[in-house]
C-alpha positions as CSV (number, residue, x, y, z in Angstrom):
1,X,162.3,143.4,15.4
2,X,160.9,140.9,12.9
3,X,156.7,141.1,12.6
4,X,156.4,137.5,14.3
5,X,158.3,138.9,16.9
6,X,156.2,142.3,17.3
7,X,152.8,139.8,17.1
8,X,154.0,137.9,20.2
9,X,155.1,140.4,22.0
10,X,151.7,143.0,21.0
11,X,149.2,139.5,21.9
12,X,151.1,138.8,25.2
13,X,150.6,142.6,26.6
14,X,147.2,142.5,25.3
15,X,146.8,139.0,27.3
16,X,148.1,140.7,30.1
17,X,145.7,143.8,30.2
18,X,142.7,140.8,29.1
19,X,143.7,139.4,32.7
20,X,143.9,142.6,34.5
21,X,139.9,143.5,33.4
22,X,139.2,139.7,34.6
23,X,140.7,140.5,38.2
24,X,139.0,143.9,38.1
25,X,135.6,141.9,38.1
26,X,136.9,140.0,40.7
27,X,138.3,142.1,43.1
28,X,139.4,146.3,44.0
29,X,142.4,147.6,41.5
30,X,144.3,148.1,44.9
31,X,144.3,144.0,45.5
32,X,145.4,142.7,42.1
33,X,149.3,142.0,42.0
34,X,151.5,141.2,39.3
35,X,151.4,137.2,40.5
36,X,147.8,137.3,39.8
37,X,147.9,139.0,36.5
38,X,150.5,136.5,35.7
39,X,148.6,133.7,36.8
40,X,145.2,134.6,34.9
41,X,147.2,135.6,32.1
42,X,148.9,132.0,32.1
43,X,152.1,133.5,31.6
44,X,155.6,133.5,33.9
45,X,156.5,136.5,36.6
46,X,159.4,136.9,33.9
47,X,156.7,137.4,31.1
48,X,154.7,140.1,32.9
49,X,158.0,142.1,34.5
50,X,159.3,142.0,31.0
51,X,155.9,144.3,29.7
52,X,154.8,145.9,33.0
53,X,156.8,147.1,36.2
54,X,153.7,146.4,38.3
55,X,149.6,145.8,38.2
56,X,149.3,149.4,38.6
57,X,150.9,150.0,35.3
58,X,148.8,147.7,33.8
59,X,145.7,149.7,35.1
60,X,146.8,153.0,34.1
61,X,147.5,151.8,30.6
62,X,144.4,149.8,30.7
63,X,142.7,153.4,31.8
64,X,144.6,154.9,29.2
65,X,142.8,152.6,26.5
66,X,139.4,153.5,28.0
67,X,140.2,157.3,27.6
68,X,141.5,157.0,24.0
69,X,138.0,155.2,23.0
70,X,136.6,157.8,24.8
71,X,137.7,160.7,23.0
72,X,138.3,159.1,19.6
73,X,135.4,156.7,19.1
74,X,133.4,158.6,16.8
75,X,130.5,155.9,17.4
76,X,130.2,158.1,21.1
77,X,128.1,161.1,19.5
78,X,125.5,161.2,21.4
79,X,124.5,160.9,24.9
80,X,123.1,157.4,24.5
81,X,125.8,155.6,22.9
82,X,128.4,157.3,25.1
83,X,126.2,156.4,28.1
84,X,126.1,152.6,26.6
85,X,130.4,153.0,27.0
86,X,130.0,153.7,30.6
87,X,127.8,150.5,31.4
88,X,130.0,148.8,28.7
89,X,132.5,149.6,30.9
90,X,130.5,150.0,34.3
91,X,133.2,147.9,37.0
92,X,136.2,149.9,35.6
93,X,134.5,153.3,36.0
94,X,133.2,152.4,39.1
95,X,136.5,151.2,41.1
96,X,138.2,153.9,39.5
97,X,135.7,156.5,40.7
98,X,135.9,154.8,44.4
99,X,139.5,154.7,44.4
100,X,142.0,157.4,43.4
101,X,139.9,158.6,40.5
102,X,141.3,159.9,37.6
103,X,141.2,163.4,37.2
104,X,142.3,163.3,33.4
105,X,139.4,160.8,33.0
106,X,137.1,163.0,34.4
107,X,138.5,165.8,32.1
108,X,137.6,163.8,29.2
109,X,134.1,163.0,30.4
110,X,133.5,166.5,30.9
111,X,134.9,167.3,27.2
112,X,133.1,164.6,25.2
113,X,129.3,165.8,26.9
114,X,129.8,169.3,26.3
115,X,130.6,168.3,22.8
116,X,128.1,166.4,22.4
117,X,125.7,168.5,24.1
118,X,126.9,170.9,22.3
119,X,126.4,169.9,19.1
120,X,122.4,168.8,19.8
121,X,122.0,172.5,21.2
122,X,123.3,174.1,17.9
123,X,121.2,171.9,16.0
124,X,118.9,175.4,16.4
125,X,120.1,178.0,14.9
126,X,118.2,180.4,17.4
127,X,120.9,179.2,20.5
128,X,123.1,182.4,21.2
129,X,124.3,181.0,24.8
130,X,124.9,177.3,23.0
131,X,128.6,177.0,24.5
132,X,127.3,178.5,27.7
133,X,124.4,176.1,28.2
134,X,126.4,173.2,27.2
135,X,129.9,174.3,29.7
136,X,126.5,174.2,32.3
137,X,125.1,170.9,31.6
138,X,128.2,168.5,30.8
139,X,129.9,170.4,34.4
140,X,126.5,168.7,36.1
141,X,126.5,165.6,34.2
142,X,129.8,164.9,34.6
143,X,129.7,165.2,38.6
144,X,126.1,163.3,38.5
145,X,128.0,160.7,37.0
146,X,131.2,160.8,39.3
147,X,128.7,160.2,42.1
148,X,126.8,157.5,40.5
149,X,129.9,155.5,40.0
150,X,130.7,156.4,43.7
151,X,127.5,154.8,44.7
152,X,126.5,158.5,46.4
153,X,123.0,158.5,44.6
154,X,120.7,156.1,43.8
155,X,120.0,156.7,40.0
156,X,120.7,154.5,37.4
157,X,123.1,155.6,34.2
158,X,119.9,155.0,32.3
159,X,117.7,158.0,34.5
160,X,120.8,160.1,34.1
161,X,121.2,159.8,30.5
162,X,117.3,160.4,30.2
163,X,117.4,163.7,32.6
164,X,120.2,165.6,30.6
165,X,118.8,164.5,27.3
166,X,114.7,165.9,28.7
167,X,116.9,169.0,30.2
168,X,119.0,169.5,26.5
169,X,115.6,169.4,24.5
170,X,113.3,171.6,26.9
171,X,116.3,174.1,26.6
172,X,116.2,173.8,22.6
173,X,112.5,173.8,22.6
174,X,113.4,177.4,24.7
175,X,116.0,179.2,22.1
């Protein structure tokens, strides 16, 4: 395939997933179609068919990209610029969360605060249960979180981020 080609084709399926995140603003993942996609995309039926089989490909992939930045932004190392992704990213999250929520997703969540948790608990050297106490917190963040985007508290993702990080430091301020 010559590079033109490749270019076309790579700015068309991104065009595609650009419309997708529109329609998410919009409306539930469950009510976009392909049409629509099409439509905001400005491209034919043939166009999208020939990239996607449906709009629920298009969101897994588009959840896919979300969970790739997610683990391999290095930017995300601590709690306040990962916490910054999830507002960056708040409508996603949240009809994902509502609907049939991703359990990798959540695996990854989970993952990235224990890491960075973590890492801000071995900062002292005097932590024996570091991996313990940070399995403990990201397990609680992570289903805080799953609720907030659920709309099953009434915090903010700012007064979440601020709890863990008062919780992580009174526990170093402990070891």
């Amino acid at each position: 395939m010559s590079e033109i080609k490749y270019n076309s084709k790579k700015r068309t399926h991104e065009k595609i997933k650009e419309a997708f995140k529109k329609l998410l603003q919009e409306k539930s993942i469950k009510d976009i179609t392909a049409v629509e996609i099409s439509e905001k995309a400005g491209i034919t039926r043939g166009t999208f068919y020939a990239h996607f089989l449906n709009a629920f490909e298009v969101a897994r992939e588009y959840e896919s990209d979300l969970i790739s930045s997610l683990i391999f932004n290095d930017d995300q190392n601590n709690l306040h610029e990962l916490f910054n992704y999830l507002k960056e990213n708040e409508e996603f999250y949240r009809e994902l969360f509502t609907s049939d929520c991703s359990i990798l997703f959540i695996k990854k969540l989970n993952e990235k605060l224990r890491d960075i948790i973590y890492g801000d608990l071995k900062k002292q050297d005097k932590k024996p249960m570091a991996e313990l106490d940070a399995s403990f917190y990201a397990d609680g963040a992570t289903y805080t979180i799953f609720k907030y985007f659920r709309n099953e508290i009434s915090l903010s993702l700012d007064e979440i981020e601020w709890y863990i990080r008062a919780n992580v430091s009174r526990q170093n301020s402990h070891a």
